[in-house]
C-alpha positions as CSV (number, residue, x, y, z in Angstrom):
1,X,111.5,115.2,114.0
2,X,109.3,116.0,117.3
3,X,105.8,117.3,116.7
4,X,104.6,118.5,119.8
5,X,106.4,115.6,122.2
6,X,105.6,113.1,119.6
7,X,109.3,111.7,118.5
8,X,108.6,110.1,115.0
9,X,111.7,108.4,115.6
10,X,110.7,106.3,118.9
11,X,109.2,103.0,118.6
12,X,105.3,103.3,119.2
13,X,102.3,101.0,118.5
14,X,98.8,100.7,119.2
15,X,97.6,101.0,122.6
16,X,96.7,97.6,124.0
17,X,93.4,99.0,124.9
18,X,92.2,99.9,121.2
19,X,90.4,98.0,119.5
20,X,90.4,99.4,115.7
21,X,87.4,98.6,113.0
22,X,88.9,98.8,109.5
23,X,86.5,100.7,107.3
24,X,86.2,101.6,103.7
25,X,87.2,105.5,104.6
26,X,90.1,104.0,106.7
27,X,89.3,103.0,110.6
28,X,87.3,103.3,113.4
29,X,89.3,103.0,116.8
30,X,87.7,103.0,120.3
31,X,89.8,103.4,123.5
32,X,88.5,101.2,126.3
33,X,90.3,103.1,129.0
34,X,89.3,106.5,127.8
35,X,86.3,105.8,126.2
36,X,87.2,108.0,123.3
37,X,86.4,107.3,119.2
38,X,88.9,108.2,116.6
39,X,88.7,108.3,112.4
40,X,91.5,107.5,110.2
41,X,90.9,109.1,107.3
42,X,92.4,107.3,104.7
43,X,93.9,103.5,104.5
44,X,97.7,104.4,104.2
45,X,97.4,106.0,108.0
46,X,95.4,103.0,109.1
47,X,98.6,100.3,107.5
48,X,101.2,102.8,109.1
49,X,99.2,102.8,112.6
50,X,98.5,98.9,112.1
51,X,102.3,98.3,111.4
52,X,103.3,100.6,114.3
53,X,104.3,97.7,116.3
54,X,106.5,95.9,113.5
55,X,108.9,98.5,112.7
56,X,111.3,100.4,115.2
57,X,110.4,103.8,114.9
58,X,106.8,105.4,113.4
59,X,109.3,106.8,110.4
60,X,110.0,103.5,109.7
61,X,106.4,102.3,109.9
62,X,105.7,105.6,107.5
63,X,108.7,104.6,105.1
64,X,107.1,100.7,105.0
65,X,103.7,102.2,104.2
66,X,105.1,104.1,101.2
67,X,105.1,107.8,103.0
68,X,107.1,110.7,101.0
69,X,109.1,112.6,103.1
70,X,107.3,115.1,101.6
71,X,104.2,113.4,103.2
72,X,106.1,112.8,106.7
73,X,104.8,115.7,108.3
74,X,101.5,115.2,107.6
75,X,101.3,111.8,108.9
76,X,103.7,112.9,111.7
77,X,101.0,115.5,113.1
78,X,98.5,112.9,112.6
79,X,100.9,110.3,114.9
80,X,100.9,113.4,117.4
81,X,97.1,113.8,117.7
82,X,96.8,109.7,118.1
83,X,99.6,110.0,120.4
84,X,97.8,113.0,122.5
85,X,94.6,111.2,122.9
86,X,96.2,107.3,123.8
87,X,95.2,105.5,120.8
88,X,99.0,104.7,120.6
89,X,101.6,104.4,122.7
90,X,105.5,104.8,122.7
91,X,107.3,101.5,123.1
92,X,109.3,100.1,125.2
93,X,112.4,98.2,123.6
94,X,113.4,95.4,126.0
């Protein structure tokens, strides 16, 4: 699945220039580079984006976080927009 160049199936994490400030409504994250804010609406995006890192694709990091595939495009277009503005990052496997 690709959502506008997003490839859920890629690793990806959280840019290393985020900082992210868990909230009851989900998170605040900042980007340091870009100086730009971002909401996550609800706390299952914020453990999927905070687990980015641990799995080896943002599906997997979906499936860990208990996301339906019925759910996976939803959070996939979600992925896509924190993808867009640098919040994360794809991954490079070493």
């Amino acid at each position: 699945m690709s959502t506008d160049g997003f490839d859920i199936d890629r690793p990806w994490q959280v840019d290393p220039r985020v900082s992210m400030r868990p909230e009851p409504f989900g998170a605040l994250l900042y980007h340091f580079g870009t100086r730009r804010l971002c909401f996550l609406k609800n706390q299952r995006v914020l453990a999927v984006v905070r687990s980015l890192a641990d799995h080896p694709s943002a599906r997997a990091a979906c499936a860990a976080a208990g996301v339906s595939e019925a759910e996976l495009p939803v959070y996939a277009r979600a992925l896509a927009t924190l993808a867009d503005s640098k919040m994360i990052s794809e991954r490079t496997v070493a």
